[in-house]
PDB file with one MODEL, atoms N, CA, C and O in Angstrom:
MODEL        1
ATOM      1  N   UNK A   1       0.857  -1.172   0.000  1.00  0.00           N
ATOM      2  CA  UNK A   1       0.000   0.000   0.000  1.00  0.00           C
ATOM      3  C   UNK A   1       0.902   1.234   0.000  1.00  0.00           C
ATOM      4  O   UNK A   1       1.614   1.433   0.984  1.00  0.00           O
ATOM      5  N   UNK A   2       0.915   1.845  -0.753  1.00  0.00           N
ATOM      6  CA  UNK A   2       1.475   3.258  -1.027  1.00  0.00           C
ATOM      7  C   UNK A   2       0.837   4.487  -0.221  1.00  0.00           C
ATOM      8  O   UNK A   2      -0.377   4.577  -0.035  1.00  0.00           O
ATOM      9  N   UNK A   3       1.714   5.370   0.212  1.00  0.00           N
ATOM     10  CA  UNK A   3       1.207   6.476   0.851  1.00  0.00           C
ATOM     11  C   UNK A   3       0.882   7.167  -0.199  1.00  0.00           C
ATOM     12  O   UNK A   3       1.583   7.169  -1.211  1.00  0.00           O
ATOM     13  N   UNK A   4      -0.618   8.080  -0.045  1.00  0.00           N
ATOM     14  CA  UNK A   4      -0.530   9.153  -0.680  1.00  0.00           C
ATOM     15  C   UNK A   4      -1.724  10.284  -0.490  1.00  0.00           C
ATOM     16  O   UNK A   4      -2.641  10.735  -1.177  1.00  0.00           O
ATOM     17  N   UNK A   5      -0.974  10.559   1.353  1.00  0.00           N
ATOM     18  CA  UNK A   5      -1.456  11.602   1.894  1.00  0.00           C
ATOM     19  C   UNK A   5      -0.433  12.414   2.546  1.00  0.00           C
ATOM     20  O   UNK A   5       0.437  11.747   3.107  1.00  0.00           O
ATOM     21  N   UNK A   6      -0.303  13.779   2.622  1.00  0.00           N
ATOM     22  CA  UNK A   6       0.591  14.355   3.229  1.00  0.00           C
ATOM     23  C   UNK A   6       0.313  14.317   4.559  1.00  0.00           C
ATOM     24  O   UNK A   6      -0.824  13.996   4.907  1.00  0.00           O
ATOM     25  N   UNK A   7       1.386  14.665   5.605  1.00  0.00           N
ATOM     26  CA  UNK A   7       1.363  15.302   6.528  1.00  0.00           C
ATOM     27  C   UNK A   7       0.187  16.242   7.687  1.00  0.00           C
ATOM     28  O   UNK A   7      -0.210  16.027   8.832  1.00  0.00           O
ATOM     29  N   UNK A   8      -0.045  17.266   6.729  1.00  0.00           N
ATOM     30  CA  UNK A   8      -0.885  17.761   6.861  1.00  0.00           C
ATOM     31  C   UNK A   8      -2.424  17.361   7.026  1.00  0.00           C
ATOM     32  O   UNK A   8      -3.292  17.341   7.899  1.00  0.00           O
ATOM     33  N   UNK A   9      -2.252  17.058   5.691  1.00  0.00           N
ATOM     34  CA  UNK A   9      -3.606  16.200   5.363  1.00  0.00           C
ATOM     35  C   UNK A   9      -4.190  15.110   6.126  1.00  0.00           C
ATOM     36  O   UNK A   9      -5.405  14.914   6.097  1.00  0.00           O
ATOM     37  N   UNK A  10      -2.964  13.994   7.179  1.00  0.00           N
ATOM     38  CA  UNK A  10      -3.059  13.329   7.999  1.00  0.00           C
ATOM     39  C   UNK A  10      -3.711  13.535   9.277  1.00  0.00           C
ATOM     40  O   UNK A  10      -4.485  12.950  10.035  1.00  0.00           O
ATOM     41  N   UNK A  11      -2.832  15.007   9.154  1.00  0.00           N
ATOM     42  CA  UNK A  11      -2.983  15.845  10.830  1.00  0.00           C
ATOM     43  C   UNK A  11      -4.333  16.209  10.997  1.00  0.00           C
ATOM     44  O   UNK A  11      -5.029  15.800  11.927  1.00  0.00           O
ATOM     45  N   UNK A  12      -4.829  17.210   9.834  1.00  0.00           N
ATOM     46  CA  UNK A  12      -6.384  17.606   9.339  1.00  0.00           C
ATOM     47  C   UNK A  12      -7.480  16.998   9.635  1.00  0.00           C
ATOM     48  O   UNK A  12      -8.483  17.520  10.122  1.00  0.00           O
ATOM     49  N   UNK A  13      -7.268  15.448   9.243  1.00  0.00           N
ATOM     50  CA  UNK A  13      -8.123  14.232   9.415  1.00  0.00           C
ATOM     51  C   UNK A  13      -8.031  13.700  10.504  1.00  0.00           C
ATOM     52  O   UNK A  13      -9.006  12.956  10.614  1.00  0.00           O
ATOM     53  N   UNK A  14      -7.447  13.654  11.335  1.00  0.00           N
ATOM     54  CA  UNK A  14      -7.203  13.219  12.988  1.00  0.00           C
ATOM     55  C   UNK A  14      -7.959  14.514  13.753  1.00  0.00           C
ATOM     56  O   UNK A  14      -8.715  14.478  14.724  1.00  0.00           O
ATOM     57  N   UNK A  15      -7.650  15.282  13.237  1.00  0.00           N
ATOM     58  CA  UNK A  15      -8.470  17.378  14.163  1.00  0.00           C
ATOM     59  C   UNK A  15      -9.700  16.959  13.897  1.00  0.00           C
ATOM     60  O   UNK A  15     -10.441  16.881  14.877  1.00  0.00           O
ATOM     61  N   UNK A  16     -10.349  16.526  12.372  1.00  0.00           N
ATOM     62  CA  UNK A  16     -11.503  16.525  12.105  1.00  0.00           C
ATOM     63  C   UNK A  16     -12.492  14.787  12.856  1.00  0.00           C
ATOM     64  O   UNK A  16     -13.663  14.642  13.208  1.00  0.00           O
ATOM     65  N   UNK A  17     -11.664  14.094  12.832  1.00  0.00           N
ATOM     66  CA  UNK A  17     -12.278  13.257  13.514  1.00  0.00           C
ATOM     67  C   UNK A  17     -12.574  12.947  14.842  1.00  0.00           C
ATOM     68  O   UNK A  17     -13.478  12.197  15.211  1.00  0.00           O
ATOM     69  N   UNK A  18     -11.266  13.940  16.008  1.00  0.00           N
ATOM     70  CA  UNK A  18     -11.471  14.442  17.442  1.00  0.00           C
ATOM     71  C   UNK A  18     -12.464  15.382  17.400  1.00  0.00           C
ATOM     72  O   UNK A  18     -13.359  15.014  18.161  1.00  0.00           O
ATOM     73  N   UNK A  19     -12.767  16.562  16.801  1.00  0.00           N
ATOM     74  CA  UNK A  19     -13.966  17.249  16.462  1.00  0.00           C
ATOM     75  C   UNK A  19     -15.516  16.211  16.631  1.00  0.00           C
ATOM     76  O   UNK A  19     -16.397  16.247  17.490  1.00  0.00           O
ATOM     77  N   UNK A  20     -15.353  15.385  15.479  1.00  0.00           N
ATOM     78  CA  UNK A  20     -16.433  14.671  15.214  1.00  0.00           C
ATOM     79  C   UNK A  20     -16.816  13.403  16.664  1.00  0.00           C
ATOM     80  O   UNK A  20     -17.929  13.010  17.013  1.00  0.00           O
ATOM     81  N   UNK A  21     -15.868  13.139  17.068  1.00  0.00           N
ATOM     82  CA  UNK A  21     -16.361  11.931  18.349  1.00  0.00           C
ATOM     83  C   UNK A  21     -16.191  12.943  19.265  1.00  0.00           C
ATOM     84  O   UNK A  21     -16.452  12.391  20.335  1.00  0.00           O
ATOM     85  N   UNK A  22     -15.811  14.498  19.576  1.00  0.00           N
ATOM     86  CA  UNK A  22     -16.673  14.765  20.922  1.00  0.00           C
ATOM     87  C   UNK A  22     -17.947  15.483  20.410  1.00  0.00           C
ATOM     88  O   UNK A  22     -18.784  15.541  21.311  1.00  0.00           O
ATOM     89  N   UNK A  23     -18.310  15.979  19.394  1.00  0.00           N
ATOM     90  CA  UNK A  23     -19.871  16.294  19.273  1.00  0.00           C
ATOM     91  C   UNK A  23     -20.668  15.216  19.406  1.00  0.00           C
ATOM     92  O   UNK A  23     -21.817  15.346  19.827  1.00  0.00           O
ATOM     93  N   UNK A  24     -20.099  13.895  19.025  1.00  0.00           N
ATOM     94  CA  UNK A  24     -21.147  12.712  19.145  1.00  0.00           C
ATOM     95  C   UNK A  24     -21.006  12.201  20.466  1.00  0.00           C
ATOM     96  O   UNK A  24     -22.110  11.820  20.854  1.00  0.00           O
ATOM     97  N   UNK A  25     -20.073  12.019  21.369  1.00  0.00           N
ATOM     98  CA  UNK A  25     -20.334  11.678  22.388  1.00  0.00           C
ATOM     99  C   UNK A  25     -20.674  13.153  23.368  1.00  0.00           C
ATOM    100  O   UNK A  25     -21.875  13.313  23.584  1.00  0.00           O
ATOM    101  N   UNK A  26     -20.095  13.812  23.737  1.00  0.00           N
ATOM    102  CA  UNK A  26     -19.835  14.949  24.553  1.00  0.00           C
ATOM    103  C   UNK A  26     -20.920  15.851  24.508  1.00  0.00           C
ATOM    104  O   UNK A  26     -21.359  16.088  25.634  1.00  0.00           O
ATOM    105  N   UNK A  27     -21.568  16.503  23.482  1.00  0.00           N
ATOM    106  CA  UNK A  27     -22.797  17.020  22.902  1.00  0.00           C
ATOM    107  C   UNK A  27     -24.048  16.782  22.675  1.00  0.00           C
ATOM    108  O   UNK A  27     -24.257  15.579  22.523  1.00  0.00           O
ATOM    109  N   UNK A  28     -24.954  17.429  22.592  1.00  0.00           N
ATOM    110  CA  UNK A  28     -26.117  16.522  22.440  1.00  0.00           C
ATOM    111  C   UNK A  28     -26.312  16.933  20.650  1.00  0.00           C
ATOM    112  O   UNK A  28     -27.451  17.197  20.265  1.00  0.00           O
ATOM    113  N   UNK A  29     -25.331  16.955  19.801  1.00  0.00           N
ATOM    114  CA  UNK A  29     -25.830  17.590  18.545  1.00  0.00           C
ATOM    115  C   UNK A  29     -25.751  16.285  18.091  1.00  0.00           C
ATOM    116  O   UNK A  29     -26.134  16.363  16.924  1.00  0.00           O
ATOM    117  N   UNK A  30     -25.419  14.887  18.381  1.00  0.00           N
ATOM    118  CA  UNK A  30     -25.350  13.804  17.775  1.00  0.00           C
ATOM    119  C   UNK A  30     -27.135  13.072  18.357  1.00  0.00           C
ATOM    120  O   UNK A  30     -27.870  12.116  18.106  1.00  0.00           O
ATOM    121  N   UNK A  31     -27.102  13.951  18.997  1.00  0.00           N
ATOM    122  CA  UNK A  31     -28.648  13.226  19.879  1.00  0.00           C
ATOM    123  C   UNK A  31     -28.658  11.845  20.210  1.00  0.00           C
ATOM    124  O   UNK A  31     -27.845  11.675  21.119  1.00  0.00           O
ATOM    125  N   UNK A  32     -29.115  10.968  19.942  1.00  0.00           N
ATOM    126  CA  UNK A  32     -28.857   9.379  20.297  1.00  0.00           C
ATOM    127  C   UNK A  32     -29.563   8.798  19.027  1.00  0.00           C
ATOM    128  O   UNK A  32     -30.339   7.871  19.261  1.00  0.00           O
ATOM    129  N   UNK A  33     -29.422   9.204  17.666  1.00  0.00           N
ATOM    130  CA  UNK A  33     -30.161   8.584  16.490  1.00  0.00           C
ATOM    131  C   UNK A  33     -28.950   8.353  15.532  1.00  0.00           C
ATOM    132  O   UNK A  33     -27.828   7.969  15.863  1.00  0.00           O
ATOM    133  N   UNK A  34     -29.373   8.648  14.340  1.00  0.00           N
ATOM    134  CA  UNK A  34     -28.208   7.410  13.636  1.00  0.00           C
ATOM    135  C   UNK A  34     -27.221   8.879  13.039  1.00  0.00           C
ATOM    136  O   UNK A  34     -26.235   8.765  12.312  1.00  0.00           O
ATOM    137  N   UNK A  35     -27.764  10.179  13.543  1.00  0.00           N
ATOM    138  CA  UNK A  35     -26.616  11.194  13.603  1.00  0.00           C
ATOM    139  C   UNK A  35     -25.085  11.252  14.119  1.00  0.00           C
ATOM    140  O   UNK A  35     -24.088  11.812  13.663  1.00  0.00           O
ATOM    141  N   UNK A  36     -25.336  10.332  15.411  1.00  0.00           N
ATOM    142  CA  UNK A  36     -24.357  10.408  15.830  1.00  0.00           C
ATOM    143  C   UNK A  36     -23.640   8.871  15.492  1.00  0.00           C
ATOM    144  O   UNK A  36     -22.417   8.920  15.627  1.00  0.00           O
ATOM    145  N   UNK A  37     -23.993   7.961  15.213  1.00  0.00           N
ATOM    146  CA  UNK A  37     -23.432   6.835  14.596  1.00  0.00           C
ATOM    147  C   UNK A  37     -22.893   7.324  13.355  1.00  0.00           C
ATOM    148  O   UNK A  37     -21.665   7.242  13.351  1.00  0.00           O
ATOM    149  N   UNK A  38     -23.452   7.871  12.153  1.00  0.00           N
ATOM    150  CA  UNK A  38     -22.423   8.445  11.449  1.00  0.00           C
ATOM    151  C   UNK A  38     -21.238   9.418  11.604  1.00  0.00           C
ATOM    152  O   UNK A  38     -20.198   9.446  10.946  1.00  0.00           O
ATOM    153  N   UNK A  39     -21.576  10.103  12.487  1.00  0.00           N
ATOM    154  CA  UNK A  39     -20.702  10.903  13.135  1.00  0.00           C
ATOM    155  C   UNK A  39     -19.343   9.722  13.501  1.00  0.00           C
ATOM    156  O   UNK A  39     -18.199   9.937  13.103  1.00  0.00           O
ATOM    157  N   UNK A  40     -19.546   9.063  13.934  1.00  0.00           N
ATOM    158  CA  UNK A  40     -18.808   7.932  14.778  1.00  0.00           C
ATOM    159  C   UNK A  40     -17.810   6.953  13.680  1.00  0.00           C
ATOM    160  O   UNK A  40     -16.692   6.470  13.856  1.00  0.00           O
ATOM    161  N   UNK A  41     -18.702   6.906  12.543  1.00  0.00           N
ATOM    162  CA  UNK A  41     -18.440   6.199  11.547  1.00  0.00           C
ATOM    163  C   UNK A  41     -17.289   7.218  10.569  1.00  0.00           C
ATOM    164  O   UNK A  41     -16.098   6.908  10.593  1.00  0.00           O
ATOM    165  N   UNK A  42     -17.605   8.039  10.003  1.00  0.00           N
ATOM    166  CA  UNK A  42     -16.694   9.121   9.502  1.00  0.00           C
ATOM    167  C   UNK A  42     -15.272   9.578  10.090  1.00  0.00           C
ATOM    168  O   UNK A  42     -14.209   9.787   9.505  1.00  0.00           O
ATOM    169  N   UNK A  43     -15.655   9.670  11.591  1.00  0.00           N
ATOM    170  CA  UNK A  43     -14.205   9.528  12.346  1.00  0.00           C
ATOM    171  C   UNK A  43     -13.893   8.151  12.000  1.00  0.00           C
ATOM    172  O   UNK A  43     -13.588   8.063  10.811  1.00  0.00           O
ATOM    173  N   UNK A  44     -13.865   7.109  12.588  1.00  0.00           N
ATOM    174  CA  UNK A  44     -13.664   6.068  12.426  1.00  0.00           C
ATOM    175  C   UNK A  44     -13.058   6.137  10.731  1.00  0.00           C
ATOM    176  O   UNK A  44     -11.979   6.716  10.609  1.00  0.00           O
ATOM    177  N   UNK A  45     -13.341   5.891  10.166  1.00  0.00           N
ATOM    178  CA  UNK A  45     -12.778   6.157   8.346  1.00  0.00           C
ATOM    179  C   UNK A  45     -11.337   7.446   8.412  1.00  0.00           C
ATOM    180  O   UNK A  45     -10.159   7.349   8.069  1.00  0.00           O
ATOM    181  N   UNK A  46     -11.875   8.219   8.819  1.00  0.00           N
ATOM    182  CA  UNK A  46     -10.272   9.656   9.306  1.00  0.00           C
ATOM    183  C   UNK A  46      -9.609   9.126   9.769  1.00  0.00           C
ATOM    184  O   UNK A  46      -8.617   9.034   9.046  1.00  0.00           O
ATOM    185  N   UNK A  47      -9.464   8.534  10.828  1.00  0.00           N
ATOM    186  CA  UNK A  47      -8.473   7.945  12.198  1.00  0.00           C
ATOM    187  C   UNK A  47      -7.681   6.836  11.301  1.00  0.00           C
ATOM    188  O   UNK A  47      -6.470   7.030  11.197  1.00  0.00           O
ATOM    189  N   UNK A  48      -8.359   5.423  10.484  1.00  0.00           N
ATOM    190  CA  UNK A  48      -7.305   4.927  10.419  1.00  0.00           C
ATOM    191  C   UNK A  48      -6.746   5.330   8.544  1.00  0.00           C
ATOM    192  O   UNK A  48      -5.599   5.050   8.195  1.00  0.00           O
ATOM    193  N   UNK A  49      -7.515   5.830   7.790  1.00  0.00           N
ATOM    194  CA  UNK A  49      -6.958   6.264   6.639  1.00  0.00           C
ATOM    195  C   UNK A  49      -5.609   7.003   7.097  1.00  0.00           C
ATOM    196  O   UNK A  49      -4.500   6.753   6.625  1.00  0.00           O
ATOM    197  N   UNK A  50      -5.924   8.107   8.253  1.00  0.00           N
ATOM    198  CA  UNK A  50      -4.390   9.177   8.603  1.00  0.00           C
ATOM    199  C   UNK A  50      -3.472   7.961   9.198  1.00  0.00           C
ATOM    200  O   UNK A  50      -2.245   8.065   9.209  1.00  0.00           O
ATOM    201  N   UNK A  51      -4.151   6.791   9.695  1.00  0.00           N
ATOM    202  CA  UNK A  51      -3.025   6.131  10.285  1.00  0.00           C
ATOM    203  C   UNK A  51      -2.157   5.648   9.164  1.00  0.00           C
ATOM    204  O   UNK A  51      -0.938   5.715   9.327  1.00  0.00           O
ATOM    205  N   UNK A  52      -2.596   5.211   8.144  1.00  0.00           N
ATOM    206  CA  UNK A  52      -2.315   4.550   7.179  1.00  0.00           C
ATOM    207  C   UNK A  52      -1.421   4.972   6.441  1.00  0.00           C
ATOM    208  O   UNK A  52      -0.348   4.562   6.000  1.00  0.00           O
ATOM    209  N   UNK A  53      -2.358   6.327   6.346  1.00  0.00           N
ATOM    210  CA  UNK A  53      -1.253   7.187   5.199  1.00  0.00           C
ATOM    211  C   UNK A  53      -2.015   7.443   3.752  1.00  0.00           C
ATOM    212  O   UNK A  53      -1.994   8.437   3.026  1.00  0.00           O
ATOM    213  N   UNK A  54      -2.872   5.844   3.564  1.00  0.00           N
ATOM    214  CA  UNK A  54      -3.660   5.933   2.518  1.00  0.00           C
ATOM    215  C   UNK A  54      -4.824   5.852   2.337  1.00  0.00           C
ATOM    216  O   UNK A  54      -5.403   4.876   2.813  1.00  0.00           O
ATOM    217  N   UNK A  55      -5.723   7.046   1.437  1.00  0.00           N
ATOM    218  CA  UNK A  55      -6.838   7.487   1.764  1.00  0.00           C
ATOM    219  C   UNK A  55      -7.818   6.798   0.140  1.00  0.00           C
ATOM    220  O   UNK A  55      -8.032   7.645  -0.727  1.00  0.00           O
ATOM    221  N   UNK A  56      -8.296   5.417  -0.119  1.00  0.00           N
ATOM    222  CA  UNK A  56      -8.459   4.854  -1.120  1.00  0.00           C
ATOM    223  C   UNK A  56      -9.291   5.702  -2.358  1.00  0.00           C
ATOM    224  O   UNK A  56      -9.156   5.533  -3.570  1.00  0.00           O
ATOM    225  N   UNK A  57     -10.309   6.792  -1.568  1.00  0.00           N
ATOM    226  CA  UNK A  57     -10.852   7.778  -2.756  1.00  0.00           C
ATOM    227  C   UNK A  57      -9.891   8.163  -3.384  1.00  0.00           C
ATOM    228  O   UNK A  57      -9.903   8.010  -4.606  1.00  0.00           O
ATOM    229  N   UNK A  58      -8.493   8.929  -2.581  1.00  0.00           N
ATOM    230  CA  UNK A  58      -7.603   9.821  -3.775  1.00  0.00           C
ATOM    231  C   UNK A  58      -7.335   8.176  -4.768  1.00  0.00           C
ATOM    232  O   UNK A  58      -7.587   7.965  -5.954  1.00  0.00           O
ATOM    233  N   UNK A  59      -6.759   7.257  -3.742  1.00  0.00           N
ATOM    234  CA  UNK A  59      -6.390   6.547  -4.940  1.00  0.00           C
ATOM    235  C   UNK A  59      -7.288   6.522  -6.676  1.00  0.00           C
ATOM    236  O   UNK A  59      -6.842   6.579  -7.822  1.00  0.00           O
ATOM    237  N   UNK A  60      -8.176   6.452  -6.326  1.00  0.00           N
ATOM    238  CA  UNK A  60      -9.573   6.284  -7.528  1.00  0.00           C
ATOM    239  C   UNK A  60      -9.419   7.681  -8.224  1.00  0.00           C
ATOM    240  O   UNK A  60      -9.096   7.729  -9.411  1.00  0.00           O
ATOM    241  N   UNK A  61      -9.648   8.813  -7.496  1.00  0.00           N
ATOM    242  CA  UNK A  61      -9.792   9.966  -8.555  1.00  0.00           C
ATOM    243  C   UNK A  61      -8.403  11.013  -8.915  1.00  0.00           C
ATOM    244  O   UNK A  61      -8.276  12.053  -9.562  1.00  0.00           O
ATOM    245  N   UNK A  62      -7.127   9.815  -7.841  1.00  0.00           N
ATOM    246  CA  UNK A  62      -5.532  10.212  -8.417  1.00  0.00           C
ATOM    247  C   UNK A  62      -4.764  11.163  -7.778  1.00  0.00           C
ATOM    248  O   UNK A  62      -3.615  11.566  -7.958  1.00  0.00           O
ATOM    249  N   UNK A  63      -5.649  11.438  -6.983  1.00  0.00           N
ATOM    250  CA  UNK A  63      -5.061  12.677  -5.811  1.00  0.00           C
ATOM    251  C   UNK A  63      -3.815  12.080  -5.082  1.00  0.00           C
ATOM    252  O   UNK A  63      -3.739  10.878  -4.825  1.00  0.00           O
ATOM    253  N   UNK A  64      -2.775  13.047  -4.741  1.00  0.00           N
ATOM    254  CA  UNK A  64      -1.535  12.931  -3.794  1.00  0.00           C
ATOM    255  C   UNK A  64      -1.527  14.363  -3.125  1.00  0.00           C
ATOM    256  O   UNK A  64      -1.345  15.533  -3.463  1.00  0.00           O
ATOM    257  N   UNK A  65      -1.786  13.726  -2.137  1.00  0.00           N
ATOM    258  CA  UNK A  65      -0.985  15.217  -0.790  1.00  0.00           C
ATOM    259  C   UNK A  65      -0.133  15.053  -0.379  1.00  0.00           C
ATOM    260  O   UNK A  65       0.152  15.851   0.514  1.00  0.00           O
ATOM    261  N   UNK A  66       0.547  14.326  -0.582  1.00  0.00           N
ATOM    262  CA  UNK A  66       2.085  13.568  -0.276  1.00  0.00           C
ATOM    263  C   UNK A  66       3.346  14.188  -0.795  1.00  0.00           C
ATOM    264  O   UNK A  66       2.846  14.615  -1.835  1.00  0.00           O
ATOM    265  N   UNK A  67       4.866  14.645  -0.886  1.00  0.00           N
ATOM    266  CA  UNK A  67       5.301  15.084  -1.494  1.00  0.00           C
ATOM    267  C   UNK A  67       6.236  13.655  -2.325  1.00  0.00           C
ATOM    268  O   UNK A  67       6.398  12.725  -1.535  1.00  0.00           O
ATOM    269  N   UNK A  68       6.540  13.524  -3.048  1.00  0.00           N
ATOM    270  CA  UNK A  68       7.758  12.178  -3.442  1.00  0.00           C
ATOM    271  C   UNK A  68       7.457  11.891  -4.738  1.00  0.00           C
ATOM    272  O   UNK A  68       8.085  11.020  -5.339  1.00  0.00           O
TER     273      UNK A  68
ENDMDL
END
């Protein structure tokens, strides 16, 4: 599996998915319906794509945030 996310872009997606699991847990803007399960789910998809490095949409439409 090839990286081909930058840095940044890693970091971005980890901010945006700590964002997203405390509105769903911490908040009531996730309420207890399937708002906050997607909420949950979307982080979940951020967290380990940034772990990874590789984010399979760019693969498909060719995107690199990566420098190399």
């Amino acid at each position: 599996m090839t990286t081909n996310m930058g840095k940044i872009d890693r970091g971005l997606r980890l901010a945006v998915a700590a964002v997203l699991l405390i509105l769903a847990f911490a908040t009531e803007v996730g309420g207890e319906g399937w708002l906050k399960w997607v909420m949950v789910a979307v982080a979940a998809v951020f967290i380990v794509t940034s772990l990874a490095g590789n984010c399979p949409l760019y693969s498909i439409i060719g995107i690199r945030t990566c420098r190399g």
